[in-house]
C-alpha positions in Angstrom: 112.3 115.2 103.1 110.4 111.6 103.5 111.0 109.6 100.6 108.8 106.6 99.4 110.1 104.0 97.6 108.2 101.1 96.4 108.9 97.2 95.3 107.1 93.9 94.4 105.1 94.9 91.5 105.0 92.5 88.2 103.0 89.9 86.3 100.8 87.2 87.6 98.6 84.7 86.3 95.0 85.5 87.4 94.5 83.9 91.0 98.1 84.3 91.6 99.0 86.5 94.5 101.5 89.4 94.5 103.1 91.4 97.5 104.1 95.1 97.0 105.9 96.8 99.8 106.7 100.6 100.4 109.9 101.6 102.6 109.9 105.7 104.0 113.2 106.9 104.1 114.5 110.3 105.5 115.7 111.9 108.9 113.7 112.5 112.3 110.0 111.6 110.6 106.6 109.8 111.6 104.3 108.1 109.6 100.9 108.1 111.3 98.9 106.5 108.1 99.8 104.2 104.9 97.4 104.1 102.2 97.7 102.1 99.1 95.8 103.2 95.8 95.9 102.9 92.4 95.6 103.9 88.8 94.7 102.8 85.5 95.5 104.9 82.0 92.2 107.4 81.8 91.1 107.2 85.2 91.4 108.6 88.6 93.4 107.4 90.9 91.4 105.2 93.8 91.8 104.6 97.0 92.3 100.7 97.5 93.5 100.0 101.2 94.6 101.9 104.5 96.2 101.4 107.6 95.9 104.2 110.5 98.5 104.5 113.3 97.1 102.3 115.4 96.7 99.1 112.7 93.1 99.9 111.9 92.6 99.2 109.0 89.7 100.0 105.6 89.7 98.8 102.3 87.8 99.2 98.9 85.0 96.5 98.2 86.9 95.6 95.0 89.3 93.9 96.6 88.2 93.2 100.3 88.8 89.3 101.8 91.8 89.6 99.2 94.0 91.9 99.7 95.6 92.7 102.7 97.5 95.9 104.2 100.0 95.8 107.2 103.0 98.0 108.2 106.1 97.6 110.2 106.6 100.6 112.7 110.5 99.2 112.9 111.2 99.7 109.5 109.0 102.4 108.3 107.5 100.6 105.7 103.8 98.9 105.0 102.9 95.8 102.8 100.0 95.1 100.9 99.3 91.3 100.5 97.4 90.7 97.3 95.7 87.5 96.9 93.0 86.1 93.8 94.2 88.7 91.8 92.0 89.3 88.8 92.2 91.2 85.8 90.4 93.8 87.1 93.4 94.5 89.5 95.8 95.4 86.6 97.5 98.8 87.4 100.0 101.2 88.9 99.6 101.2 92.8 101.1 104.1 94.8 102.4 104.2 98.2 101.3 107.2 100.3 102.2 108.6 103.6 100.7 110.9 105.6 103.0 111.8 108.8 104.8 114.7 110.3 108.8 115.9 110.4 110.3 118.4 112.6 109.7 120.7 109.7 105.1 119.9 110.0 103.2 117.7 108.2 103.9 115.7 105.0 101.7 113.5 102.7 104.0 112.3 100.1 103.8 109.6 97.4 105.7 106.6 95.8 106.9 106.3 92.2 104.5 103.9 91.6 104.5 100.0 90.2 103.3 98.4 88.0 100.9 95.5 88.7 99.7 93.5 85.3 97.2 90.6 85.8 97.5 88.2 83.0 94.1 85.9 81.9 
């Protein structure tokens, strides 16, 4: 069992920056991709950065030039760097994993946290 488990989140003056991390926890396990998305009350829940196993990286045009995503092989655990935050940015952001265990594949998710930009 991979477990994600997510920090940084809060409130921030618009233009402020923020930086939410994600940590993967568990035994015998391999991330191969980190994705970072994120939800607002009513909607679905969107893709907003990713990182593949070899550091390439894509991101939404909402937030590209601002936000960046990076991971830490070491630690099993990715960052996303969010700069010029706007109001527009306000919501829960998940963690996700995609990887493999001994037991096959996995794709699992974070609790979540909450990001509130403030005009």
């Amino acid at each position: 069992q991979v477990q994600l488990v997510e920090s940084g989140g809060g409130v921030v003056q618009a233009g402020g920056s923020l930086t939410l991390s994600c940590a993967a926890s568990g035994s015998s396990f391999t991330v191969n991709s980190w994705s970072w998305f994120r939800q607002v009350p009513g909607k679905e829940r969107d893709s907003v950065a990713v990182i593949s196993s070899i550091g390439t990286t894509n991101y939404a045009d909402s937030v590209k030039g601002r936000f960046t995503i990076s991971r830490n092989n070491a630690k099993n655990s990715v960052s996303l760097q969010m700069d010029r935050l706007n109001v527009e940015d306000t919501a829960v952001y998940y963690c996700n994993a995609h990887g493999y265990t001994s037991r096959g594949p996995f794709n699992n998710w974070g609790q979540g946290t909450q990001v509130t930009v403030s005009s």
